[in-house]
LUMLO-646186 format. One line per 4 residues: number of its first residue (from 1); for each residue y, z, x of C-alpha. Coordinates in nm, 2 decimals. Each point is the difference from the previous one (the first is absolute). Layout:
NUM	Y,Z,X; ...
This chain:
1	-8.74,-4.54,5.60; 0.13,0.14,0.35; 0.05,0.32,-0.18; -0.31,0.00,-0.14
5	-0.19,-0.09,0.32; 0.18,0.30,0.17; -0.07,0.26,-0.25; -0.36,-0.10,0.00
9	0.00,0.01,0.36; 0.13,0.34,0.00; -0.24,0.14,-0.27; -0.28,-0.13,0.20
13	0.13,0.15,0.35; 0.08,0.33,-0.20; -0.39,0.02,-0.14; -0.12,-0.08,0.32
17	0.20,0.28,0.14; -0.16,0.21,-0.25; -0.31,-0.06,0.05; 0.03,0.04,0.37
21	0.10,0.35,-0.06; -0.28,0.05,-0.26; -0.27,-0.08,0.24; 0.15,0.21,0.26
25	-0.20,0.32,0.07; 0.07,0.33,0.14; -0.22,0.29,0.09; 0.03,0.28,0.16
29	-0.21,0.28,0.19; 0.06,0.32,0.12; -0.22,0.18,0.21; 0.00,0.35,0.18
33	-0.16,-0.01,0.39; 0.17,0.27,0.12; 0.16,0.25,-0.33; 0.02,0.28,0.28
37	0.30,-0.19,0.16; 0.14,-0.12,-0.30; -0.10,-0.38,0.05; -0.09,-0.21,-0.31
41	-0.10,-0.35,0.09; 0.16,-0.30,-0.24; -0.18,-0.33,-0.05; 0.17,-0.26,-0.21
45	-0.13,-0.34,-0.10; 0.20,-0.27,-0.11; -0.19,-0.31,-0.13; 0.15,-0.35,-0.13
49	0.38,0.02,0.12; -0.05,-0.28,0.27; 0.35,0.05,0.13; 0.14,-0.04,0.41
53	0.08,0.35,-0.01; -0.04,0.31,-0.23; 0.27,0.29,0.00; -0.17,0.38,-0.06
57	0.27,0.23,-0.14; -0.08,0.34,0.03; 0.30,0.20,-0.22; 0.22,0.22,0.13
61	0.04,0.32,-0.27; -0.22,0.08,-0.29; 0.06,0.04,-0.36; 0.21,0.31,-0.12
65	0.06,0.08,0.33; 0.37,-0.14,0.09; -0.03,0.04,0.39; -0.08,-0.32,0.24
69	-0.31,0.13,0.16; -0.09,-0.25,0.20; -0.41,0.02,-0.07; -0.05,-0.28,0.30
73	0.07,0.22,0.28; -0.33,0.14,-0.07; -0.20,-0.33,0.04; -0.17,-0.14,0.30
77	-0.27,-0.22,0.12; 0.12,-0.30,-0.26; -0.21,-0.28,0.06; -0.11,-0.32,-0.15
81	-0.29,-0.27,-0.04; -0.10,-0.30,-0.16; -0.36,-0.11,0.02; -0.08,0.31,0.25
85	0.29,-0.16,0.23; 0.30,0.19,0.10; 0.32,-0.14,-0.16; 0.40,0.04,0.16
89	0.14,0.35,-0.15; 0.38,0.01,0.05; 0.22,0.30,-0.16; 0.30,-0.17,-0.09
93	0.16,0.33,-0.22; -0.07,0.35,0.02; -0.20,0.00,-0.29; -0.12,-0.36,0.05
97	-0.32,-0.14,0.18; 0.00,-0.42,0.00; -0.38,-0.10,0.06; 0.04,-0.38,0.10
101	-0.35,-0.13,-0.22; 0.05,-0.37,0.06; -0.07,-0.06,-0.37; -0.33,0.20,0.05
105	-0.21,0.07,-0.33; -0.09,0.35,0.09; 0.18,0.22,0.20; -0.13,0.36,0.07
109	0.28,0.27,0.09; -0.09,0.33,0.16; 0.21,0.27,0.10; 0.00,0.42,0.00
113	0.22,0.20,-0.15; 0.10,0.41,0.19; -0.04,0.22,-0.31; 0.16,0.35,0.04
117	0.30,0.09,-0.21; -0.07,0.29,-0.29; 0.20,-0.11,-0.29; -0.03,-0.15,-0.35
121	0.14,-0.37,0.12; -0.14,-0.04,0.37; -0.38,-0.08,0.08; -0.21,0.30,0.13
125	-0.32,-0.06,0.20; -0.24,0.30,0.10; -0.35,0.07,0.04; 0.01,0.13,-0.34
129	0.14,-0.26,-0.23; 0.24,-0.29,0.06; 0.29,-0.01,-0.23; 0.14,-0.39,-0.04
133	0.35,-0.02,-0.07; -0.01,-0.41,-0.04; 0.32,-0.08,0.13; -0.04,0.18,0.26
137	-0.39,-0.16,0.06; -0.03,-0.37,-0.17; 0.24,-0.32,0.12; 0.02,-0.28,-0.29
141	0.09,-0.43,0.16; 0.40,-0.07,-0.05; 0.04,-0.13,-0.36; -0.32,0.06,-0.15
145	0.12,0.40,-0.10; -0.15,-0.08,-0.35; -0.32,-0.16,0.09; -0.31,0.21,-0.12
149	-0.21,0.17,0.32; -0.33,0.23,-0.01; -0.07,0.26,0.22; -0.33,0.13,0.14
153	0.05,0.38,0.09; -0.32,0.09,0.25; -0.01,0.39,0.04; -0.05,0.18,0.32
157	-0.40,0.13,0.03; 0.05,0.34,-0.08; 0.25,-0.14,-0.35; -0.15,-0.08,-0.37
161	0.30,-0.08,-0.22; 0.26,-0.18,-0.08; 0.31,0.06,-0.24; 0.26,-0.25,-0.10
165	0.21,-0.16,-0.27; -0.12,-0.35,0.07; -0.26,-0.17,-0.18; -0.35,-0.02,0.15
169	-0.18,-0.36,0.01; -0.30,0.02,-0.20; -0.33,-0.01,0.19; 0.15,0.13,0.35
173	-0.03,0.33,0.14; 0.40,0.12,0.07; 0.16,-0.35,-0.03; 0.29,-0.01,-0.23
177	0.23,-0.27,-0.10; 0.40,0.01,-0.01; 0.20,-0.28,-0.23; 0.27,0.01,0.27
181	0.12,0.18,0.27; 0.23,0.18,-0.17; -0.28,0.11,-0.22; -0.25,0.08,0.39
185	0.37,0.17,0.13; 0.02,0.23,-0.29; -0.35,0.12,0.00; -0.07,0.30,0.24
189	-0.39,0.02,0.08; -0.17,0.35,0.13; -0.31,-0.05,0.20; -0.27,0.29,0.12
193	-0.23,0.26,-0.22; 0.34,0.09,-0.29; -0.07,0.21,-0.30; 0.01,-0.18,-0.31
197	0.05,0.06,-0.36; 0.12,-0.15,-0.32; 0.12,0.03,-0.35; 0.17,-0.15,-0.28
201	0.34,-0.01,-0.10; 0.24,-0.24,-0.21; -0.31,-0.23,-0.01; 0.00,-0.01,0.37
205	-0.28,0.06,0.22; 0.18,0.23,0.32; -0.24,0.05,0.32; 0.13,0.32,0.24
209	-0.12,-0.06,0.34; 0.06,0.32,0.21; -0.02,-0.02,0.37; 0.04,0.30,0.21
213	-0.17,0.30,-0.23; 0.17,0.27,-0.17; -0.02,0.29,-0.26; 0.09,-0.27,-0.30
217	-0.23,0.05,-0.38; -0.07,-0.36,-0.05; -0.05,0.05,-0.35; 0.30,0.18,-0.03
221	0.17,-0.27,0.18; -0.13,-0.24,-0.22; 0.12,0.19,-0.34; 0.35,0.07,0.16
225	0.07,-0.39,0.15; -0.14,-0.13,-0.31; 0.30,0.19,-0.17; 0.25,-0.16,0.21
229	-0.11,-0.32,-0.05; 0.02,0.02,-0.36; 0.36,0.12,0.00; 0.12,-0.24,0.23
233	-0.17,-0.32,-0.21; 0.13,0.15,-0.35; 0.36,-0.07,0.15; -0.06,-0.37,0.11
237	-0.27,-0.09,-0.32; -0.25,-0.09,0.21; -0.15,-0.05,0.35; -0.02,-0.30,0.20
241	-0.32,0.09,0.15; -0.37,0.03,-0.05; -0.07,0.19,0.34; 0.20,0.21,0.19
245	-0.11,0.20,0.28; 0.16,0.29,0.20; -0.05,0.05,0.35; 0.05,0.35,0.15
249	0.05,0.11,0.34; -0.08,0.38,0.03; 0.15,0.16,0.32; 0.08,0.33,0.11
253	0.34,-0.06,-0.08; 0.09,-0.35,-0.22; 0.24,-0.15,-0.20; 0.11,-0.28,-0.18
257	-0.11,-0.34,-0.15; 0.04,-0.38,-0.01; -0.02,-0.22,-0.32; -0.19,-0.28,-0.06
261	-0.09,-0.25,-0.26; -0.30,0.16,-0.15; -0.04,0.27,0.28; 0.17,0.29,0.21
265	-0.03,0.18,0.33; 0.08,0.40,-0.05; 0.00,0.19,0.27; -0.12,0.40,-0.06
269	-0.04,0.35,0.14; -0.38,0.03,-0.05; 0.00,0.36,-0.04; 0.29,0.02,-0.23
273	-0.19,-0.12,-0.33; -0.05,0.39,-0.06; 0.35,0.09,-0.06; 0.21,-0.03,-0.30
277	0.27,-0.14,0.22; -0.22,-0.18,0.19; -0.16,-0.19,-0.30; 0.29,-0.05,-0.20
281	0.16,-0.20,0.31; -0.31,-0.19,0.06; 0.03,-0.08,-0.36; 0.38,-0.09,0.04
285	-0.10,-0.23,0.26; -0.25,-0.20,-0.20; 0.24,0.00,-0.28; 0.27,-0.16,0.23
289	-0.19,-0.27,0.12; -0.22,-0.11,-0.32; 0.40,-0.06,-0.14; 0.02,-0.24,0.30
293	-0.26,-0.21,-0.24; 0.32,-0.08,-0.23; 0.28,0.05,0.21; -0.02,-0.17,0.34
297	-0.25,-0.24,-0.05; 0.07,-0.14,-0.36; 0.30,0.16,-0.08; 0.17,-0.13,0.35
301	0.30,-0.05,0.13; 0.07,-0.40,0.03; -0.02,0.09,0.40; -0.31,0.11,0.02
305	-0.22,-0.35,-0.08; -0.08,-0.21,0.08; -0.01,0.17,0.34; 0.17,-0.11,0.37
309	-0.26,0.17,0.25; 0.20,-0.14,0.29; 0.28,0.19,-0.07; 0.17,0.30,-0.22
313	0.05,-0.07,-0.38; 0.32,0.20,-0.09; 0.04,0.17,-0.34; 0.29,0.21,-0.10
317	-0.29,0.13,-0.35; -0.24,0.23,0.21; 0.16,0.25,-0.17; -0.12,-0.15,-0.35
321	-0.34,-0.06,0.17; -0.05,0.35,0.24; 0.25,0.26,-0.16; -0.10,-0.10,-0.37
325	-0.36,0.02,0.13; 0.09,0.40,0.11; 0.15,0.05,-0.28; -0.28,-0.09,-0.27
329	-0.22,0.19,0.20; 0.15,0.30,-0.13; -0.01,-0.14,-0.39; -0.37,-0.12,0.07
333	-0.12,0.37,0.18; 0.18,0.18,-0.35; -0.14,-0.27,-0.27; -0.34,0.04,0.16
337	-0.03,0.37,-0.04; 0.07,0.09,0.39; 0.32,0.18,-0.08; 0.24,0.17,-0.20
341	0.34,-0.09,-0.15; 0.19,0.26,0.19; -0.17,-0.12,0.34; 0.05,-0.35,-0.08
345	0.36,0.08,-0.04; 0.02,0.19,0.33; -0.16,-0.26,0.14; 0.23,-0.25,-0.06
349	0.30,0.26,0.08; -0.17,0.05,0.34; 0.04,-0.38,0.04; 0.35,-0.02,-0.07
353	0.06,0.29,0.22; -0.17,-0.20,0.29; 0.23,-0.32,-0.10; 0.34,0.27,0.03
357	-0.14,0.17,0.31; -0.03,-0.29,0.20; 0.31,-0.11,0.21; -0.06,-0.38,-0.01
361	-0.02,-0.03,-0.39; 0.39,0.00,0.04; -0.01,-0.28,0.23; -0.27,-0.25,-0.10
365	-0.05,-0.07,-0.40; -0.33,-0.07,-0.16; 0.03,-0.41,0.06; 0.12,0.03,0.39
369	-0.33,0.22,0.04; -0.23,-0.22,-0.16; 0.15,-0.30,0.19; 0.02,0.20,0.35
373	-0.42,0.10,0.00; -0.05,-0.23,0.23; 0.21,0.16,0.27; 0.07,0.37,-0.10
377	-0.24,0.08,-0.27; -0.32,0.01,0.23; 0.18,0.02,0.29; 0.16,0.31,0.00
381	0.21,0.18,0.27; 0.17,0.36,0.03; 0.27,-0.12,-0.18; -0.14,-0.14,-0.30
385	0.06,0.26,-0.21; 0.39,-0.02,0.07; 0.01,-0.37,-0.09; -0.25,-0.08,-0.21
389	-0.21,0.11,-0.34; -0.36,-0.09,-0.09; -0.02,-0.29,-0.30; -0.32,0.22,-0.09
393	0.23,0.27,-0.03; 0.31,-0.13,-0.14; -0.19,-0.22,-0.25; -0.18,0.30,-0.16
397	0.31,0.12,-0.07; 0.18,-0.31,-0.14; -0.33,0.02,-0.23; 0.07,0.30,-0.15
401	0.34,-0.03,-0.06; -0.08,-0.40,-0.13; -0.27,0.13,-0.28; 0.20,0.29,-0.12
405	0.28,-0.23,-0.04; -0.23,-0.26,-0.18; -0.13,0.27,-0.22; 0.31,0.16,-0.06
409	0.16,-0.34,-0.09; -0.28,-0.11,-0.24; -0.05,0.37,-0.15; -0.32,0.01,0.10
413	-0.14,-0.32,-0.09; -0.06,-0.20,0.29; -0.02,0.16,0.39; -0.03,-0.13,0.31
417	-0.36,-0.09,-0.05; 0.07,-0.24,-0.18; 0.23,-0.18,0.22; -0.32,0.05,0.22
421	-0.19,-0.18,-0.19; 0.24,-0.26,-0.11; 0.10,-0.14,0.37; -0.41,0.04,0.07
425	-0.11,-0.24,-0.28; 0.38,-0.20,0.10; -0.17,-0.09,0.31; -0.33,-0.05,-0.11
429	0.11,-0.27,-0.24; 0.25,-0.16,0.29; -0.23,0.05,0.27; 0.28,0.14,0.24
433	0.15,0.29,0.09; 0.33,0.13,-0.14; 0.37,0.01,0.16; 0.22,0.31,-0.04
437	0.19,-0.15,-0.26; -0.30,-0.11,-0.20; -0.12,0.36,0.04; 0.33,0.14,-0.08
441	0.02,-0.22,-0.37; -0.32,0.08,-0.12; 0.14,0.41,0.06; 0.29,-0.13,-0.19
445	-0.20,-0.19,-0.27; -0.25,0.33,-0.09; 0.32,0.22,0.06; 0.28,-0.15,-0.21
449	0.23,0.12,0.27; 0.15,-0.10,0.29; -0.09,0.09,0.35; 0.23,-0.18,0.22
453	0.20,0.34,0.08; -0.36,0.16,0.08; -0.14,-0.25,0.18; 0.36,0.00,0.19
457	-0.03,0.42,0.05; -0.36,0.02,0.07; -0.17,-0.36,0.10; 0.26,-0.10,0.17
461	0.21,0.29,0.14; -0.05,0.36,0.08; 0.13,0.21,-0.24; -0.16,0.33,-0.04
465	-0.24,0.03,-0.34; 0.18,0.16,-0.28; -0.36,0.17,-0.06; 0.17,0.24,-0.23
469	0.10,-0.28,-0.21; -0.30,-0.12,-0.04; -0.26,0.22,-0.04; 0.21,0.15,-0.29
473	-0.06,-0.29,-0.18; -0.37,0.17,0.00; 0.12,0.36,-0.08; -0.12,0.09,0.37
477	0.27,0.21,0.20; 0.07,-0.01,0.35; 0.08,0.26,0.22; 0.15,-0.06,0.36
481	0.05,0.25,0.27; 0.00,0.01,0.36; -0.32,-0.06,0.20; 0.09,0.31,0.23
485	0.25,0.23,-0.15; 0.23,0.14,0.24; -0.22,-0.09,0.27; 0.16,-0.24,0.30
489	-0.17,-0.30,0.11; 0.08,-0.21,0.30; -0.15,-0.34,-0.07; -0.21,-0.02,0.27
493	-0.31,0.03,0.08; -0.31,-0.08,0.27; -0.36,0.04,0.19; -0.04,0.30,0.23
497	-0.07,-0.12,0.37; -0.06,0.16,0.33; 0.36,0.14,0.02; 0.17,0.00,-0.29
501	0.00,-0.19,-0.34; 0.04,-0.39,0.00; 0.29,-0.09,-0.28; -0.17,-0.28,-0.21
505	0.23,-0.05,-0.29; 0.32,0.09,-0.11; 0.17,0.02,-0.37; 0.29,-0.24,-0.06
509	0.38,0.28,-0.04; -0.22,0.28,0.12; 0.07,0.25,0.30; -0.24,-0.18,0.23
513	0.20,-0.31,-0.15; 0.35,0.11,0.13; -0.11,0.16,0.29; -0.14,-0.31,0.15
517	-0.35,0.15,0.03; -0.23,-0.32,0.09; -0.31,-0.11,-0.09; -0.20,0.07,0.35
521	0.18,0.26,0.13; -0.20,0.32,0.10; 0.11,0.34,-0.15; -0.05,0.26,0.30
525	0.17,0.31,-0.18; 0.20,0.08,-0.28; 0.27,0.27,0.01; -0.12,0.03,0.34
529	-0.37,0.10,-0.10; -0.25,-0.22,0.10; -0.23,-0.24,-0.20; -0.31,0.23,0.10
533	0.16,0.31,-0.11; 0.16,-0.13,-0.29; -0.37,-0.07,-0.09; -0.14,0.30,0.07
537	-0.02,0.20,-0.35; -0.07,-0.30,-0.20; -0.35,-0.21,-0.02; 0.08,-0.39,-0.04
541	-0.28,-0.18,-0.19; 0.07,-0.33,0.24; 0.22,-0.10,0.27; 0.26,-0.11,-0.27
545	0.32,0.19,-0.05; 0.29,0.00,-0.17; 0.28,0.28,0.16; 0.02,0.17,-0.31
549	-0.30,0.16,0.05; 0.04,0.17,0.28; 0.10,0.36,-0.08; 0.32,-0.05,0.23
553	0.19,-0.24,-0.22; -0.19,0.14,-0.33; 0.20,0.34,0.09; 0.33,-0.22,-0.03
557	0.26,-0.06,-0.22; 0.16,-0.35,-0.14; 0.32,-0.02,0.22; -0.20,0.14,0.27
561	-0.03,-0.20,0.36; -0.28,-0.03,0.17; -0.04,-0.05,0.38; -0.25,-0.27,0.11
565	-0.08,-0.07,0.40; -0.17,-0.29,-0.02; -0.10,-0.31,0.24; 0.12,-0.33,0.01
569	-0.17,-0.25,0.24; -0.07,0.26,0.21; 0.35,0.17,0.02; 0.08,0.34,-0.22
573	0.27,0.02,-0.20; 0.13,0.21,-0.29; 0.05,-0.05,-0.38; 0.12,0.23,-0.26
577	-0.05,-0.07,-0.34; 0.21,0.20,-0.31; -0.27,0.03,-0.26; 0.00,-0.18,-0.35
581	-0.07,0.14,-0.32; -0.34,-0.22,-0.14; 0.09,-0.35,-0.16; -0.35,-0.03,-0.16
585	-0.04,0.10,-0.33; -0.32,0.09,-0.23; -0.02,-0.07,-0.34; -0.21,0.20,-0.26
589	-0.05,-0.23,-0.35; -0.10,0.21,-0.31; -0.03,-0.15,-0.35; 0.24,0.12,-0.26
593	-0.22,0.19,-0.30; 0.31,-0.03,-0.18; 0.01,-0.37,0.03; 0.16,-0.23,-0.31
597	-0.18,-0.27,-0.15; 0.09,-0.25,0.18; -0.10,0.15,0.34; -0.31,0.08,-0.12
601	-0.04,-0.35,-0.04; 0.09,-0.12,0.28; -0.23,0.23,0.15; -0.28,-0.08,-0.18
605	0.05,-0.31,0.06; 0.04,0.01,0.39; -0.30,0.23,0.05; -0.23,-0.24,-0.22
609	-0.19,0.26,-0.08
């Protein structure tokens, strides 16, 4: 009977918990006083949590962006009230505000938020639109991350639109309604006078809001993204959306994106729409971060959700999640019409060349790079290049070498796709992400094979890609010769100052390497010409240098030295460096005509086309 009693009792304190929560109510309201100095003001009201004190959490990175950003150091002005009376606000965390509500019904929270970082994952406040990155703009009470919000968006008087992912609430003029805060956290929203337009694809209604003008043919735009988007759901089955929406930030010069759950942030050269390069990378872009749709935030690794935005969630699978991503751009750009099979090769060569090129991929494997975001991947130094390698990078080319492999294994009868689309629908039926080992069977399982002594090479170490290996599986051969022939290099390279040239980098076993040539020091001559007339019969596009392109050492031989006077903490000093033959390499790829039947294949089956 005791028992009995005491289970009741609980089931009785666990609905009234519940219900509690269910009458709780959150709203929020941004508004925009002052856009010219990058101020939006935040109003959130919390109704029915009757509690002594109420912790606001604002997090401290944002999603697909692996750096601890710290988005509260642009707050000020918190404040809070109950009943139009001030309440205690202490901040007991960096990221943490405790308003003391003495178990107050309604408590009103107001604060600002300094606006002013260009990018695709921090907030940007002008008097022409307001980009809201919500992590970086919205706070959520401790504990209640999955409790549902709305938010009331009022635009700046001179400002008629808003574009975002989240739902609107029927009846209210730009009020929308998120399920949870992950949900409100993973929905970007662009405020101010956008260009919009739509069209169909996969079933899928897709709204393209363009901020910042440019030379772009919306309805060629619309023909050409629709493509994508048809590719990219024929490899997954279908699409987990009904709306998705694309923001895009034109600028002079831009560049990149950020993924979300049904939306994106690109960021574009507005006047590069024209050219063929121009539009086939812009293109790219949107094919990369549709992918993201799947992989990243269905397809995930087990790290990445439910998320800690206290603190950094470590992965060693960005390279499944990032470089995987690069890589299907390429397949996506060639199955949609956007290129050819001996560019999409080249392509891919030209990634594995980067991979080769790079000092640091024979110091820090795929895994170590994925774990190590956090700290080295966007936080880069001079030396980065000598110690570490990009998971975007790397991971591009652990794809192509894992789906040639696949093909080659199966004859041509299963791909990497479909481990794709296996470990998406995997995690879709378990409702969790995947570990590396899960990920690593279901490779196995489609393969028939074995990868532990691939995954030991190339997930898990640095051994060099055996490209030629593999892309002969696909009747493509590669060519490798020197980036430079005959032509010395010193490793070093830097930004022209007042008096000489300021070393920013240097290559890891180069002559700048041995010499001891340092990161700071100021080059005053070489061979005892100076910097100025060193200069003087050649026109630099920008202040960037690299020595070899000063006529001086360009005239020299490999086994050559080279005399540097440079500055060290203000006191001169000389250097000579022995020049070094080139250790990058290019490589051309070129598809065998004369191919046998079972490359041909393979290749028709990698293309997809």
């Amino acid at each position: 009977m005791f028992i009995k009693k005491s289970i009741l009792s609980l089931v009785v304190l666990l609905t009234s918990i519940m219900a509690a929560k269910a009458q709780v109510k959150i709203g929020l309201e941004v508004s925009f006083k002052e856009p010219q100095a990058h101020y939006a003001e935040v109003q959130m009201n919390i109704s029915g949590l009757a509690k002594d004190y109420v912790d606001l959490k604002m997090p401290v990175w944002t999603l697909g962006s692996y750096l601890i950003r710290e988005f509260e150091k642009s707050v000020e002005g918190f404040t809070a009230s109950a009943s139009g009376k001030a309440l205690k606000v202490e901040k007991v965390r960096k990221n943490i505000w405790r308003v003391f509500s003495a178990k107050a019904n309604d408590i009103k929270i107001n604060y600002r938020v300094y606006a002013f970082e260009i990018s695709v994952r921090t907030a940007f406040i002008d008097e022409s639109h307001a980009f809201l990155s919500p992590t970086g703009i919205f706070m959520h009470p401790a504990g209640m991350i999955k409790s549902p919000s709305t938010v009331k968006i009022i635009p700046f008087n001179t400002w008629s639109k808003v574009s975002t992912g989240l739902p609107i609430v029927a009846g209210e003029t730009f009020t929308y309604k998120a399920s949870d805060f992950d949900v409100l956290y993973d929905s970007p929203i662009e405020v101010g006078n956008q260009d919009t337009f739509e069209f169909m694809a996969s079933g899928v209604r897709h709204e393209v809001a363009m901020y910042g003008g440019g030379n772009y043919d919306k309805e060629k735009l619309k023909v050409d993204m629709a493509k994508i988007v048809e590719q990219e759901t024929a490899v997954y089955g279908e699409n987990p959306n009904k709306y998705y929406l694309f923001i895009v930030h034109n600028f002079a010069r831009g560049g990149g994106g950020l993924e979300h759950l049904n939306s994106t942030t690109l960021g574009a050269s507005r006047n590069a729409y024209s050219t063929e390069a121009g539009y086939k990378g812009f293109l790219g872009l949107v094919a990369h971060e549709y992918h993201h749709l799947w992989n990243v935030k269905r397809l995930r690794p087990v790290a990445l959700g439910p998320f800690d935005y206290d603190n950094e969630n470590y992965t060693t699978n960005l390279w499944v999640a990032e470089g995987f991503t690069s890589y299907y751009e390429n397949k996506y750009i060639l199955r949609a019409g956007f290129d050819d099979p001996n560019g999409f090769v080249n392509a891919l060569a030209g990634g594995i060349a980067t991979v080769l090129n790079t000092p640091g991929a024979k110091v820090q494997s795929a895994a170590a790079s994925s774990y190590d975001a956090w700290i080295i991947g966007y936080r880069p130094n001079e030396n980065s290049k000598n110690n570490s390698i990009s998971y975007y990078n790397k991971g591009e080319v652990i794809g192509i070498l894992m789906d040639l492999e696949i093909i080659n294994a199966t004859k041509g009868a299963k791909s990497l796709d479909d481990v794709m689309k296996a470990m998406y629908l995997q995690c879709k039926t378990l409702k969790r992400g995947y570990t590396d080992a899960e990920f690593k069977a279901m490779v196995e399982k489609i393969s028939g094979i074995s990868f532990t002594n691939f995954w030991a090479k190339y997930v898990n170490g640095v051994d060099d890609a055996e490209y030629v290996k593999y892309f002969s599986y696909a009747g493509v051969n590669v060519s490798t010769e020197n980036a430079t022939p005959d032509k010395p290099v010193t490793g070093a390279s830097g930004q022209l100052v007042n008096d000489g040239i300021t070393v920013t980098s240097t290559t890891r076993n180069s002559a700048a390497w041995d010499a001891g040539l340092n990161v700071n020091d100021v080059i005053l001559s070489l061979d005892d010409t100076t910097v100025g007339d060193a200069l003087s019969t050649i026109k630099l596009r920008s202040p960037m240098v690299s020595l070899e392109s000063l006529p001086i050492v360009a005239k020299k031989k490999i086994g050559d030295v080279l005399k540097l006077k440079v500055k060290r903490d203000g006191i001169e000093k000389e250097i000579s460096l022995t020049l070094k033959a080139n250790p990058s390499v290019r490589l051309k790829a070129t598809i065998d005509e004369n191919a046998s039947a079972a490359q041909k294949t393979v290749l028709k089956k990698w293309m997809g086309i």
